[in-house]
Every structure is written in structure tokens, then in C-alpha cells.
C-alpha positions as CSV (number, residue, x, y, z in Angstrom):
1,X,70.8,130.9,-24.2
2,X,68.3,131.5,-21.4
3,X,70.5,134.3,-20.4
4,X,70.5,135.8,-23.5
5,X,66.5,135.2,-23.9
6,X,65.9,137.0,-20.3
7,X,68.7,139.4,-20.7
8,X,67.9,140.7,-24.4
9,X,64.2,140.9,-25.2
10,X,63.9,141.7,-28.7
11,X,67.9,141.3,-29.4
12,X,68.2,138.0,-28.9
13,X,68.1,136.0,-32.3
14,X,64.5,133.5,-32.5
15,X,65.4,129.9,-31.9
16,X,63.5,127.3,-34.0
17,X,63.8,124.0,-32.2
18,X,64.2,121.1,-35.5
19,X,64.0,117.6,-34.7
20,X,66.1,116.7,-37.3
21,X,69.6,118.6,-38.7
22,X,69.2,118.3,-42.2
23,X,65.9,120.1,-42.1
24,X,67.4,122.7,-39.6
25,X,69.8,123.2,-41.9
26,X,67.7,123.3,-44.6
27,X,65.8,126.3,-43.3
28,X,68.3,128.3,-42.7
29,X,69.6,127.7,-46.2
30,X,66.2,128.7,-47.4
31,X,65.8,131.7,-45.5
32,X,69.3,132.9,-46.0
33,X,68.8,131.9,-49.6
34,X,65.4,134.4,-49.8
35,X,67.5,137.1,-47.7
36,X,70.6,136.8,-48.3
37,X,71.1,137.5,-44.3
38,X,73.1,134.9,-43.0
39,X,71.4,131.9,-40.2
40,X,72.7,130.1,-37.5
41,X,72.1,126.0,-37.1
42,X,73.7,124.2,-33.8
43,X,74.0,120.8,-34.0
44,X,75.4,118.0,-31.5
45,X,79.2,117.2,-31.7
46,X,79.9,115.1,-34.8
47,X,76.9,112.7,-34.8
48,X,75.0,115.6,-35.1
49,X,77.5,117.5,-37.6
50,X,77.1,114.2,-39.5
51,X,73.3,114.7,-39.7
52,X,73.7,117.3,-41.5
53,X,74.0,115.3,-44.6
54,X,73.2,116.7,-47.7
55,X,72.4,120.0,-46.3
56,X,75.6,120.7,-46.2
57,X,76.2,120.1,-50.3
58,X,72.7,122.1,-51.0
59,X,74.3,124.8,-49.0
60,X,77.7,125.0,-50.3
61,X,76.4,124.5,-54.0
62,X,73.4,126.9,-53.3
63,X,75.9,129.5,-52.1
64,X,73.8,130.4,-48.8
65,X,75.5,132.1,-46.0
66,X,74.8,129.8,-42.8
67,X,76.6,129.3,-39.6
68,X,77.0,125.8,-38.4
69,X,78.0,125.5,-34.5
70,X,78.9,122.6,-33.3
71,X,80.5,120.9,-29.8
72,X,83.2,118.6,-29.6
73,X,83.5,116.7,-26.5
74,X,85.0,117.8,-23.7
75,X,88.8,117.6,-23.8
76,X,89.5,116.5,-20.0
77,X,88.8,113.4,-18.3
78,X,89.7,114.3,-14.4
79,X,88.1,117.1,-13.8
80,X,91.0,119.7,-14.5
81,X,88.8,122.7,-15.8
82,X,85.2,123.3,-15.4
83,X,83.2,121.7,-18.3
84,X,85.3,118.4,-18.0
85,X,84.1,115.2,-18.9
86,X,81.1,113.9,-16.8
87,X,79.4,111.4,-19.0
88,X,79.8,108.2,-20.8
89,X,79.2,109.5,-24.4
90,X,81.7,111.8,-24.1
91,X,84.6,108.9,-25.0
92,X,82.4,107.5,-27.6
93,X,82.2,111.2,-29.3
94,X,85.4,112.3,-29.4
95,X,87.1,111.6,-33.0
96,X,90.1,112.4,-34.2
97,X,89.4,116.0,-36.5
98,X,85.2,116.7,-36.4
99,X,86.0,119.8,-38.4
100,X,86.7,117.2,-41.3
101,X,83.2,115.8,-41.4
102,X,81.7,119.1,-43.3
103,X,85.2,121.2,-44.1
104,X,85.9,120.4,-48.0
105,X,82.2,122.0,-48.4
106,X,82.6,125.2,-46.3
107,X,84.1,128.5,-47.0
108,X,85.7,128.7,-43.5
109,X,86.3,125.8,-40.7
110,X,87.6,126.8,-37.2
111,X,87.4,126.2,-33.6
112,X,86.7,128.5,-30.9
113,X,89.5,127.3,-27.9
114,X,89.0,130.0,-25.7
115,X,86.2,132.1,-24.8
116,X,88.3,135.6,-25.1
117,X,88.2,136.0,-28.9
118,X,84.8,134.4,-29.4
119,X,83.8,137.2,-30.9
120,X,86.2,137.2,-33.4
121,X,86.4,133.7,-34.5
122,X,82.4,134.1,-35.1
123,X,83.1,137.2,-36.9
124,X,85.6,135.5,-39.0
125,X,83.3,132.8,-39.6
126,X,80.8,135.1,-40.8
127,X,82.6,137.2,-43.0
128,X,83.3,134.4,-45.4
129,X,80.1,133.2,-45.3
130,X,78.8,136.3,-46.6
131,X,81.9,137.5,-48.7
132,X,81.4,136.2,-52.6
133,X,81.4,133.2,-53.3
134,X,78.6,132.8,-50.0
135,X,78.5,129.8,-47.9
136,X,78.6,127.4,-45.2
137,X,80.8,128.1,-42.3
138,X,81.5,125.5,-39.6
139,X,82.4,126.4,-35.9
140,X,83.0,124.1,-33.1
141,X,84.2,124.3,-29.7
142,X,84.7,122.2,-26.7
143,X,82.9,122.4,-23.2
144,X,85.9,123.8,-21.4
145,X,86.2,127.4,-23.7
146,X,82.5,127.6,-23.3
147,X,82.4,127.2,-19.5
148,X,85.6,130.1,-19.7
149,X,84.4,132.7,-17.2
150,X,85.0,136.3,-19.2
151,X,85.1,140.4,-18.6
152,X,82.6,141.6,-20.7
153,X,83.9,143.0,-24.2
154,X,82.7,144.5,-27.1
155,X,84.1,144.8,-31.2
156,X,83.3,147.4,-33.6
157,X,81.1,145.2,-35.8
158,X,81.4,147.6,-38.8
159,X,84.8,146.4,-38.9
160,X,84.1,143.0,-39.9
161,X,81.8,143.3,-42.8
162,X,81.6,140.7,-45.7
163,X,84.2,141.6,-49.0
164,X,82.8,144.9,-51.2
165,X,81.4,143.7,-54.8
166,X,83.4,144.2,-57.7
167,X,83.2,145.9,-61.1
168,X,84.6,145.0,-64.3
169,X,87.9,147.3,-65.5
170,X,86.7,149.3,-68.0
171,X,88.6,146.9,-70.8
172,X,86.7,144.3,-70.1
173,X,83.2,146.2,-70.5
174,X,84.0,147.7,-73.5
175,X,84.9,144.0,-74.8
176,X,82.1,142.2,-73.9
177,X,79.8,145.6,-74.9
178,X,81.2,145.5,-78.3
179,X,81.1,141.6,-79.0
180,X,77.3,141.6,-77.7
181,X,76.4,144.4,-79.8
182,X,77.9,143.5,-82.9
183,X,76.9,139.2,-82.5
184,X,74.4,138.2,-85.0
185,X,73.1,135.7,-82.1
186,X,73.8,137.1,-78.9
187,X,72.9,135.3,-75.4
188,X,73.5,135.6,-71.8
189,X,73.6,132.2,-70.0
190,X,72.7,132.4,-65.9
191,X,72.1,130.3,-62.8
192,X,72.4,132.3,-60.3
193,X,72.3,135.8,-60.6
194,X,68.8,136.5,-59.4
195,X,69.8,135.8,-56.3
196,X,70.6,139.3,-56.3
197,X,67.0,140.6,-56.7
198,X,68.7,143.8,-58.5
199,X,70.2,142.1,-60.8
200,X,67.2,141.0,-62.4
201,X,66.1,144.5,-63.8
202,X,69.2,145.4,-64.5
203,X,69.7,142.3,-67.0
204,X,66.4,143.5,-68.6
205,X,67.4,146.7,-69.1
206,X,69.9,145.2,-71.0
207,X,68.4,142.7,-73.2
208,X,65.8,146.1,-73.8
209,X,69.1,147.9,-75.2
210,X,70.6,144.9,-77.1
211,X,67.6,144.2,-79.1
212,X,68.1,140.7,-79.8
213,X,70.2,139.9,-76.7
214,X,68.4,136.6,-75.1
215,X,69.1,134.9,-72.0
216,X,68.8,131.6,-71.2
217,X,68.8,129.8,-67.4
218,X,70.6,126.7,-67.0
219,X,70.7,126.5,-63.2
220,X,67.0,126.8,-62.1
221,X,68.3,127.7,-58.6
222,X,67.2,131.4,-58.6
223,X,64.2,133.4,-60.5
224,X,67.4,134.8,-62.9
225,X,65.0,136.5,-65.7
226,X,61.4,137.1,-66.1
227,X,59.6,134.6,-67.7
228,X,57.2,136.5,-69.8
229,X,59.4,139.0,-71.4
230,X,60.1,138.2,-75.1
231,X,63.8,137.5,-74.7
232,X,63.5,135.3,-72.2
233,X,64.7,131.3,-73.7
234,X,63.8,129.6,-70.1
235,X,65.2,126.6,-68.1
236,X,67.1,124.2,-70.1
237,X,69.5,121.9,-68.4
238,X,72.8,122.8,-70.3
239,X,70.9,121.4,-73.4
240,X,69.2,124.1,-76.2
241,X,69.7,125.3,-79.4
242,X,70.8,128.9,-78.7
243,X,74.2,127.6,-77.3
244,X,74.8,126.0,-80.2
245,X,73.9,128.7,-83.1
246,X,74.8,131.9,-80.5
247,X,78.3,134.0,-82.0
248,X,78.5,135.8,-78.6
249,X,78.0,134.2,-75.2
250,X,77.8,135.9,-72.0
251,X,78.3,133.2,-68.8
252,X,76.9,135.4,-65.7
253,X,76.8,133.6,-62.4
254,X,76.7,129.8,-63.7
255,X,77.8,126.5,-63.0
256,X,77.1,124.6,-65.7
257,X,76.0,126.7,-68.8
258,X,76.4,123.9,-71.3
259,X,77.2,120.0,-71.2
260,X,80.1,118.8,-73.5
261,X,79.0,115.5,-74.7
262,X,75.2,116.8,-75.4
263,X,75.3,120.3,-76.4
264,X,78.7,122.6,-77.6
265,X,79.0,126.3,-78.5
266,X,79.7,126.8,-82.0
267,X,84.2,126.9,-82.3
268,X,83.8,130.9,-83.6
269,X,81.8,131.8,-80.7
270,X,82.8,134.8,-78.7
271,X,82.6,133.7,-75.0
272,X,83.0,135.3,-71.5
273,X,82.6,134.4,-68.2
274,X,81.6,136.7,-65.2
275,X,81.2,135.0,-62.0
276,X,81.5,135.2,-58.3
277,X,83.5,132.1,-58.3
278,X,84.7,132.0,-61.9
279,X,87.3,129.4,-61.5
280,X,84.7,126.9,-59.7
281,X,87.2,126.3,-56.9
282,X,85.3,123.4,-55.0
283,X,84.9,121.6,-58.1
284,X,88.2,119.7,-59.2
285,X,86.9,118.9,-62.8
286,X,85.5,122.6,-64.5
287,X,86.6,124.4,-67.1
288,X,84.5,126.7,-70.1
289,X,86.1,127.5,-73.4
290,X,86.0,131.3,-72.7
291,X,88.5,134.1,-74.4
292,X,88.3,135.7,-70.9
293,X,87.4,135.4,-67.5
294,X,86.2,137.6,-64.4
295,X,85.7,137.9,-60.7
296,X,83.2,140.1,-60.6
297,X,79.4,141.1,-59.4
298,X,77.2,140.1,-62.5
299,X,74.8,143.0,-61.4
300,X,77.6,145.8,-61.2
301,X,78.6,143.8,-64.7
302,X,75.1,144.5,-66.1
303,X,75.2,147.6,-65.0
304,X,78.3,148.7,-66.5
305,X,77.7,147.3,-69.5
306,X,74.1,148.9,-70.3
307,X,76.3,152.6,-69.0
308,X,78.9,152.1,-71.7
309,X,76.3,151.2,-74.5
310,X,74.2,154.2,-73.7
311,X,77.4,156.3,-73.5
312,X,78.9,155.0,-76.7
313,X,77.1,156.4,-80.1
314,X,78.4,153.6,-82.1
315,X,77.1,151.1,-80.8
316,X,74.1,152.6,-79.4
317,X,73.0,153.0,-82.9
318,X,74.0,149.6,-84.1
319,X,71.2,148.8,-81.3
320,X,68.4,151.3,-82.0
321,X,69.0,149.2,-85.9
322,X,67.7,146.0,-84.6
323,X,64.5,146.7,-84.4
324,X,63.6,143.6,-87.0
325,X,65.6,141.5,-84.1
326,X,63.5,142.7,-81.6
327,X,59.8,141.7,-83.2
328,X,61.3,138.4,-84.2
329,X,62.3,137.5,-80.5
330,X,58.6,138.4,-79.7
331,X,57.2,135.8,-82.5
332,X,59.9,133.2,-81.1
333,X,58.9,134.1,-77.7
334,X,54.9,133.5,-78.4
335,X,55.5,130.4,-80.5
336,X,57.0,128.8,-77.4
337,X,54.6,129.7,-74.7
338,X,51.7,128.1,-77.1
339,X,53.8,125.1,-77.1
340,X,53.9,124.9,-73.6
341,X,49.9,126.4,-73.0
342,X,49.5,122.9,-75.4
343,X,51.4,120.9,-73.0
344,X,48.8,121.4,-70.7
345,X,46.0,120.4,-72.4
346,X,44.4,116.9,-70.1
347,X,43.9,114.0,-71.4
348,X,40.8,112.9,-72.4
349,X,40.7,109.9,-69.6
350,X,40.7,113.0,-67.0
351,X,43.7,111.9,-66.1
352,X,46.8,114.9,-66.1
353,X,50.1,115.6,-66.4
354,X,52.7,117.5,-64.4
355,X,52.2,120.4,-66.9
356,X,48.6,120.6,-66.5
357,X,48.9,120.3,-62.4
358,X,51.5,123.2,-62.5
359,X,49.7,125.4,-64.7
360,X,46.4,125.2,-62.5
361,X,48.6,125.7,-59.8
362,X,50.0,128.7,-61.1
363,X,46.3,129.9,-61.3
364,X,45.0,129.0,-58.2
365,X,47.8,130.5,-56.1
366,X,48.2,134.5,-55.6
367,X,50.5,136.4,-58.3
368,X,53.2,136.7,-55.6
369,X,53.9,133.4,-54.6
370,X,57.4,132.1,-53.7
371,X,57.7,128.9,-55.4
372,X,59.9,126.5,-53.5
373,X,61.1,123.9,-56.3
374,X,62.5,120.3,-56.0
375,X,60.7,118.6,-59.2
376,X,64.2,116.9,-60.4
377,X,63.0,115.4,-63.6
378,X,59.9,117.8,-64.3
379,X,61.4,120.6,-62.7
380,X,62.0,122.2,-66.7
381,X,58.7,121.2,-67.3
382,X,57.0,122.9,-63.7
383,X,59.1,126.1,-64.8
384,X,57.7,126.4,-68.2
385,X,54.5,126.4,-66.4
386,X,55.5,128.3,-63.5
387,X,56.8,131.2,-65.7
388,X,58.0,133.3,-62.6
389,X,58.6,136.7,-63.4
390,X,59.1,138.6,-59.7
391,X,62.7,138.3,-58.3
392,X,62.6,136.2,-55.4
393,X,59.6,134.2,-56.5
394,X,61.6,131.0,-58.1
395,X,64.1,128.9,-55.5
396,X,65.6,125.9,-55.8
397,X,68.5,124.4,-54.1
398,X,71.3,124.9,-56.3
399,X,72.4,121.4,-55.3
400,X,72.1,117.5,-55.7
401,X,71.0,117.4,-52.1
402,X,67.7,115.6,-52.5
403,X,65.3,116.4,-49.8
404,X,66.1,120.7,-49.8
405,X,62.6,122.1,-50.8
406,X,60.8,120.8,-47.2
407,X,62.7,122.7,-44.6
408,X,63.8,125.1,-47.6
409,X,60.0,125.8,-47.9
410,X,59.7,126.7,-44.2
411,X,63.0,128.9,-43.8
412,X,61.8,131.3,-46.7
413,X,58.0,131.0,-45.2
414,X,59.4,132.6,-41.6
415,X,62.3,135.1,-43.8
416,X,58.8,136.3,-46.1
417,X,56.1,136.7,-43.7
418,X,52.7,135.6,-43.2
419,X,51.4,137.3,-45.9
420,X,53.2,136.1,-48.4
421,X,52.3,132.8,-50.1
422,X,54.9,130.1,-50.3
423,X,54.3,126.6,-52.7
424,X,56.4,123.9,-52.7
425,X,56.3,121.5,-55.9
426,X,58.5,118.5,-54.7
427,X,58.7,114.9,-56.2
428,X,57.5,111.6,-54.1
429,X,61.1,110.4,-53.7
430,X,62.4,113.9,-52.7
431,X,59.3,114.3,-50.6
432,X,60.4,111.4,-48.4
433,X,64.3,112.6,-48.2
434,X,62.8,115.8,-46.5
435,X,62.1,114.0,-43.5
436,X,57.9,115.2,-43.7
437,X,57.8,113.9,-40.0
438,X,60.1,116.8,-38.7
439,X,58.6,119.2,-41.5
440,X,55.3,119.3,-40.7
441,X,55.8,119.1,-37.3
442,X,57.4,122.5,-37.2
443,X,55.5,123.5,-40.2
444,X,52.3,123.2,-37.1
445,X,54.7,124.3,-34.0
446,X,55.8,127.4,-35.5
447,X,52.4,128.2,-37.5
448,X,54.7,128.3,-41.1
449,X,51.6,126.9,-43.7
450,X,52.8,126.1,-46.9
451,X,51.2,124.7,-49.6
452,X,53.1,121.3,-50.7
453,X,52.4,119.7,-53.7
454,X,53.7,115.8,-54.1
455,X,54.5,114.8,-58.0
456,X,53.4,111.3,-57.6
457,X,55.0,109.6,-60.3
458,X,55.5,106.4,-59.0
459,X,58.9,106.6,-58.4
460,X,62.4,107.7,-59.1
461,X,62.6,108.7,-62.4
462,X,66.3,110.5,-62.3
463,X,68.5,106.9,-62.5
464,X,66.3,105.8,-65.7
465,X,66.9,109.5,-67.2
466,X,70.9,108.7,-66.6
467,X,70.7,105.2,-67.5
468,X,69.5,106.2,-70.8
469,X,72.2,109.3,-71.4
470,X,74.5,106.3,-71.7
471,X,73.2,103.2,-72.7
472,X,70.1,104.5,-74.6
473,X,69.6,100.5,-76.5
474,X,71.4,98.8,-72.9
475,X,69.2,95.9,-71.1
476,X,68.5,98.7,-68.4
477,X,66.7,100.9,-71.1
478,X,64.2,97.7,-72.0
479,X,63.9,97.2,-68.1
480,X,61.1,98.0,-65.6
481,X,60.7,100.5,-62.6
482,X,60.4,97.2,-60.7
483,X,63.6,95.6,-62.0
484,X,65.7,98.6,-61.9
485,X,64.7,99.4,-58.2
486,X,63.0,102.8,-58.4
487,X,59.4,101.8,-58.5
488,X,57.6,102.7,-55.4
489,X,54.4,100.8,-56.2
490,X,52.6,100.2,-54.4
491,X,53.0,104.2,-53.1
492,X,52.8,105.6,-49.6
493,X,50.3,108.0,-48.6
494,X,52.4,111.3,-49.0
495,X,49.6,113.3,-47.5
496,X,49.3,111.1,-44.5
497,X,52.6,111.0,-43.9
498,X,52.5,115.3,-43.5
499,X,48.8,115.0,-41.5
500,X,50.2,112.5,-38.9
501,X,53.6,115.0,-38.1
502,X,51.4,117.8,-37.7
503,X,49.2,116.0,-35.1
504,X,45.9,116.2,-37.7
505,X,46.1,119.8,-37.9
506,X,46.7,120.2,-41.7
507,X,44.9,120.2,-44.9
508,X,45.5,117.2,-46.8
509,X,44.4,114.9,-49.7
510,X,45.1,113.5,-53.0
511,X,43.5,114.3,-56.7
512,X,44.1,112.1,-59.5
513,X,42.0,113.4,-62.2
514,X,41.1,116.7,-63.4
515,X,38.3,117.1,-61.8
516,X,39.5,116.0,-58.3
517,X,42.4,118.3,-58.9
518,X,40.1,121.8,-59.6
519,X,38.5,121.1,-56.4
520,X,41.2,120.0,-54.6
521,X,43.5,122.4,-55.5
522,X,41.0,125.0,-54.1
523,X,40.5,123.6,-51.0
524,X,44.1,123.6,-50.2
525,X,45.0,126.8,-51.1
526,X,42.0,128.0,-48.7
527,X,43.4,126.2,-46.0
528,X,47.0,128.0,-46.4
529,X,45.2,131.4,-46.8
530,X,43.7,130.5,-43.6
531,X,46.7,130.0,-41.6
532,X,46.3,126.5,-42.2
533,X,49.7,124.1,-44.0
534,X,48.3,122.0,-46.4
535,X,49.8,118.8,-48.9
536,X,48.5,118.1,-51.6
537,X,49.4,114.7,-53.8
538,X,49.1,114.6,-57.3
539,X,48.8,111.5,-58.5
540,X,49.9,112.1,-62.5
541,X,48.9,109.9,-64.9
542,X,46.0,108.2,-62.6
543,X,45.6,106.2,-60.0
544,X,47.6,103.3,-61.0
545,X,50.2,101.7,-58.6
546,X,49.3,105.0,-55.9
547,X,47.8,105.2,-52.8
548,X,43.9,104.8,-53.1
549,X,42.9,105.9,-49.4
């Protein structure tokens, strides 16, 4: 590493020292997740692989391309090759198959056991970590290969590039072209295919030709379709009205476009599913109703699809017809937004509400911010708010990996530049999963300010939402935060917590009512213009049971 450093000024990659491996894994998810250029995390043996932790699920699940490098311990005791064992941890270390630990969530496991096809092996690693689906990739190697003395060797690295995209056969397009044009209710259903910054015009440009055509995101992991165009249904959780009245679905990119047992696609609907991972092969339990089924890029898809349309006169003109379609999408569209403008109204106590908080947010803050999302309950509300409409500006994690958004936040604050704003909206419980001590610590180290806002709601709402989904009349539904066990009255001082870890040098307070929040909010977002990280809490609903200061 100091060789390297010394040796290859300028070529060598930038090392980002985390004091914790679920946040260092955590940025590189995020900054791989905001690139799509694939990052490096090297962790210690298996206690290290081990912390880890959820990373590793938000990564696999989030589809980011990340390279996790790990040591085992050394695998001679008497001194037989140079890099044997020499200390006591090095019994206590050594388990029977470390790859294990993290393999049934990566897209490649290996280990490097001699130093002459190094090269290779990280090569390999790489190439399925940014082939379709992306993802993990875990290497590990013991002390011996790594003390290996070598000649010098080189590869041809445009020989080990990730997998080409792929396109639809030309059956399929004119398929799903003719079912979309000719559906009464036509919809596309996403997750994930903004991750792809192209593919966000190009699924406008097709909505534009299919008058009528809406989409609607049930992942919330990637800014899929912009919020203010009229077609545009938002962020519903697998639960909305257009799945069920819809005659022609398009599933691009998603994992979970509907939930059986709350919401079901009419039985005559026309569905198809177009996917980098269509068949969901890390999941043992998934399976959609669809007449048909593809591997493919869902931008090339979008693309073909609008071509074949244009080129066809048919159905082209069966378009140009729906021009009654395409007003009554924007009257649907305007109805909802003055729902959601109404959802931010305060109350008259001065106390607000998560929608009110986002929605000054989304004023206060530059029209380009990244926003770096972890709101678990509120996060349909926080988009509705949000309404991003620039690709890139919308990430969550794509997982169930609670804690994501902290070192998330940072990764895609180094991968966007110090110009660019980045806001993280993150709930109290999910706040403390990030580990805030190693967070703002290299938040202040590596001079990454991001503004953090902290949704103090008292608690963990997310068991009461699931307790309910099942036993909506149980004793649980008549219990309290306090008996169920996801109060946390009275609450910690969030802000404090982030101040301490960045030795005092960071903005941070707490606003509880209107008021405190307009003035607040300013103040913070001064402090991150100014080079300055900054965490604000939010304390919604009042003061009551939170942190007074």
C-alpha cells in the first residue's frame, strides 16, 4: 500500500480509513451506487468480514458493484513460508470456510492462493460485480500468497470487461409495443431502473408517445421517473390502485411490483416482465403472474420500444388518438400534488409533520440536491414531498439493511463532488444503526459535509406497521410504544451524538416547531454550503418524550 502510494502518484486508488465496516462498506455502496464505478472495502479476516453486517444485504439487494477483500489467517504454524503464523490471534481467527460468512449474498466468492494470477482472480471478481445483475464480490487470501515474491506482469484489461447489455428480440418488442398501445390502462411498474441515469429519458419519451402510459415506482431505491411530469403515479409500496384497474403492465427493473395478499392485478391483465435479474435468483420465494419474461437492459427495452412505435403507422396513430388520455393524466396528476401540497399544511399548535419538514426541506436546499433516503415508514410520504425529478437525485438502499443512508450519504458526497449538495433524511432508529460516531467522524476527517436530517418520531414505528398488517384488532394493535418495546422515550440527543464524533466541528441542533424549523433549517443548510457537515433533528409532532437540551 505505501509502495503503491510512493510508487503511483495520482494512479494509486484514494484510501478512506473507516472506523467501522459497515459504514466502509456503506460508502462504497453509495458511491458505486451514484456511479455505477465499482469500490474496494478491506476488512480484517472474518471478525471483520462479520462486521460487515447488513452492508452486505444493502449491497446485494441494492445491486452495487463493490469489492470486499478480506485476510484469512495465516495457514502455517512453523515458520515454513514467509508470512507464517507469528501471533496469538491467528489460532483464534482461523474458521473452517470465512468465504461462507458473506457468500449466499455475493455474485462471486474466491480466494486468491498464490500471488501469480492475482490479477486475474481480482479481475474475475470484478467482472461479476459489474456484469448485470451488479453486486458484492468477496475476495480473501492468506498471509503466505501475499508475502509471494513475483516478476512483474501485466493483463490486457480490455479483456476483462463486465457482460454487454442486452436488447429485446424483435418479437418481444412488437408484443409488448402492441399490448401498451392498444391497453385501455396502461402502466409501467419500476424500482430500479434509474439507476441507469439514461434510462430515465428514455422512459419519458415513452410515456410522451403512449399518451396515457403511466408509471409507477414501487422500489424507492433509485430516482426511476420524474416526479413532476403528469404521468408520473409516485412511490407506493406494492399497494395502489393502478395495479389493480391497469389491462397492460410493464414490470421494468423491480423486485416487488405488487404484494399478493394487499393488492392483485386484475386476472385479464396483460403483464411482462423485463429485468436484469428477471427470475430473482437470490430470492428462493418470487414469482409474478407474467405471460412473458426477459433478461434484458430496461433502457435498451425503452428504447426499442419507443423505435418500433415511431416506425409502425398503426399504432403510431392509435397514439397521436389519445389525446383526451393525455389531458386527463394531467388533471389526475394535479389533483394528487394538491393533496400532497395539503399534507403539508402545520398544525395550528406549530407543531409539524414529516410532510411539512420535507417539503421546507425541499425549499431550502439547492434544485440539484442528491437526496440520500432511509425514512422507512415516512419514506412514501418524504418522496411525495421530495418530488425528485433529476436522475441521480433520489437513492435509497434497495435493502432492509437499516443503518445504509449514513455512510451511503458520504460515499455519494466524495463520488459527486464538493459542489454538489447531498441531504440525508434518516429515521431516529436508523440514525443510530449508522454508527453516527464513525460517520461524522469521517464526515470531519475527510471534509464530506452533508446535511442530515433525524425524523424524530419517538421510535420504531416499522414493527407496529407489521403488527397491524396481521393482527389489525390483536392485543398488540391496543398496545403502547412502551409495551411493545419500540419506544425510545425518553430520546437521545441525535445531534449530539453527530457533534461529539466530529470533535465539535459540525452544525447541529434540534427544531420542534415551525418556527424553530424555518430558522433552523437555514442555518444548517448555510453551514453545509460552507464546507461545514451539519444534523439537524426534527422532532415531529413536538417536543413530547424527545430530547429538550
Amino acid at each position: 500500500m505505501v509502495k503503491g502510494q510512493n510508487e503511483k502518484k495520482g494512479q494509486f486508488p484514494q484510501i478512506v480509513t473507516c472506523p467501522n465496516e459497515m459504514v466502509a462498506l456503506s460508502m462504497a455502496d453509495g458511491y458505486a451506487r451514484l456511479t455505477s464505478k465499482p469500490q474496494c472495502v478491506i476488512v480484517h479476516v472474518d471478525v471483520g468480514t462479520q462486521g460487515l453486517g447488513a452492508a452486505v444485504h444493502n449491497a446485494s439487494c441494492g445491486r452495487a458493484p463493490v469489492l470486499i477483500f478480506a485476510g484469512l489467517s495465516p495457514f502455517t504454524i512453523e515458520g515454513e513460508l514467509r508470512g507464517s503464523r507469528t501471533e496469538y490471534i491467528h489460532w483464534i481467527q482461523d474458521v473452517p470456510d470465512q468465504k461462507q460468512i458473506v457468500a449466499q449474498y455475493c455474485r462471486y466468492a474466491g480466494e486468491i492462493k498464490t500471488g501469480r494470477n492475482v490479477k486475474q482472480m481480482v479481475n474475475r471478481a470484478l467482472q461479476f460485480a459489474t456484469s448485470a445483475p451488479m453486486g458484492p464480490v468477496y475476495l480473501v487470501g492468506a498471509r503466505e500468497p501475499m508475502e509471494e515474491e513475483l516478476d512483474a506482469y501485466s493483463l490486457e484489461q480490455g479483456h476483462w470487461g463486465a457482460m454487454g447489455s442486452v436488447a429485446l428480440t424483435e418479437d418481444a418488442v412488437r408484443t409488448i409495443a402492441t399490448a401498451l398501445v392498444e391497453a385501455a390502462e396502461p402502466l409501467v411498474i419500476t424500482g430500479y431502473c434509474g439507476r441507469n441515469h439514461d434510462a430515465v429519458d428514455e422512459l419519458v419519451k415513452l410515456t410522451e408517445t403512449v399518451k396515457g402510459l403511466r408509471v409507477l415506482d414501487t422500489g424507492g431505491s433509485d430516482m426511476c421517473f420524474p416526479a413532476d411530469h403528469r404521468a408520473s403515479l409516485g412511490l407506493k409500496y406494492g399497494v395502489d390502485q393502478s395495479i389493480r384497474t391497469a389491462d397492460a403492465i410493464l414490470v421494468a427493473d423491480c423486485d416487488v411490483p405488487w404484494i399478493p395478499t394487499q393488492c392483485m392485478p386484475r386476472k385479464d391483465a396483460r403483464i411482462f416482465h423485463v429485468d436484469t435479474d428477471p427470475l430473482k435468483q437470490q430470492m428462493p420465494v418470487f414469482y409474478i403472474a407474467a405471460e412473458a419474461r426477459y433478461k434484458a437492459d430496461s433502457c435498451i427495452v425503452f428504447k426499442q420500444l419507443y423505435s418500433y412505435i415511431h416506425a409502425n403507422e398503426d399504432l403510431l396513430h392509435k397514439c397521436e388518438s389519445y389525446e383526451g388520455r393525455w389531458a386527463a393524466l394531467k388533471d389526475a396528476h394535479e389533483k394528487r400534488l394538491c393533496v400532497i401540497r395539503d399534507l403539508a399544511v402545520p398544525y395550528d399548535n406549530g407543531n409539524f409533520n414529516v410532510s411539512h419538514l420535507t417539503a421546507a426541506v425541499r425549499k431550502a436546499v439547492p434544485a440539484d440536491t442528491i437526496f440520500v433516503v432511509e425514512a422507512v415508514t415516512c419514506a412514501t410520504l418524504v418522496a411525495d414531498q421530495i418530488q425528485a425529478s433529476l436522475p441521480g437525485s433520489w437513492i435509497n438502499c434497495g435493502g432492509g439493511g437499516l443503518g445504509w443512508s449514513g455512510g451511503g450519504a458520504l460515499g455519494i458526497k466524495l463520488a459527486a463532488g464538493k459542489n454538489r449538495f447531498v441531504c440525508q433524511i434518516v429515521g431516529d432508529g436508523t440514525f443510530l444503526f449508522s454508527v453516527p460516531g464513525s460517520v461524522y467522524w469521517i464526515s470531519q476527517r475527510y471534509k464530506l459535509p452533508v446535511l442530515t436530517i433525524v425524523l424524530n418520531n419517538n421510535g420504531w414505528n416499522a414493527p407496529r406497521k407489521s403488527l397491524l398488517l396481521v393482527h389489525p384488532s390483536g392485543h398488540g394493535s391496543r398496545a403502547t410504544s412502551e409495551e411493545l418495546n419500540i419506544s425510545f422515550t425518553p430520546s437521545p440527543d441525535y445531534a449530539g451524538i453527530a457533534r461529539a464524533a466530529a470533535g465539535g466541528k459540525l452544525w447541529a441542533d434540534r427544531a420542534s416547531t415551525v418556527d424553530e424549523l424555518a430558522q433552523k433549517l437555514k442555518e444548517a443548510v448555510d453551514a453545509v454550503k460552507g464546507g461545514k457537515g451539519a444534523v439537524l433533528e426534527a422532532q415531529l409532532e413536538g417536543k413530547a418524550g424527545k430530547f429538550a437540551g
